[in-house]
N, C-alpha and C positions, 0 to 999 in steps of 0.2 A: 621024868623030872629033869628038867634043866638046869645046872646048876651057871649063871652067868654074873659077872659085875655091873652091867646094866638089864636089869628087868623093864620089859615095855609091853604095852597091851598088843597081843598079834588080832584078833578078831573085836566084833563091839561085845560079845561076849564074857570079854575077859575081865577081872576085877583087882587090882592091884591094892595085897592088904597087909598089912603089919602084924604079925604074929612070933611073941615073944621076943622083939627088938629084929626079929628078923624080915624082909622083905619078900613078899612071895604074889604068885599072881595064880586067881585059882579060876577056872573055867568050865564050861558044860562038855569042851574035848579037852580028854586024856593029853593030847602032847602040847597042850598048851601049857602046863605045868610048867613054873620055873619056880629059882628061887636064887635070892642073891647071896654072893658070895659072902662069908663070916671076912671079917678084918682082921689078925690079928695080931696084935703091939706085942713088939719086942723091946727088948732091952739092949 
């Protein structure tokens, strides 16, 4: 799993989907796993 701030489709395989406000891209190969980075606010 990749974790990146920008997630992009590497193959036509790849499927870029929203899961629990988070960004992820899930695909039929393993290293095409990523997932976007959490944001998070400070004070």
């Amino acid at each position: 799993m990749k974790v990146r701030t920008s997630v992009k489709r590497i193959c036509e395989n790849c499927k870029v989907v929203r899961r629990a406000g988070v960004v992820r891209v899930i695909c039929s190969n393993p290293r095409h796993k990523q997932r976007q980075k959490m944001r998070v606010k400070r004070n």
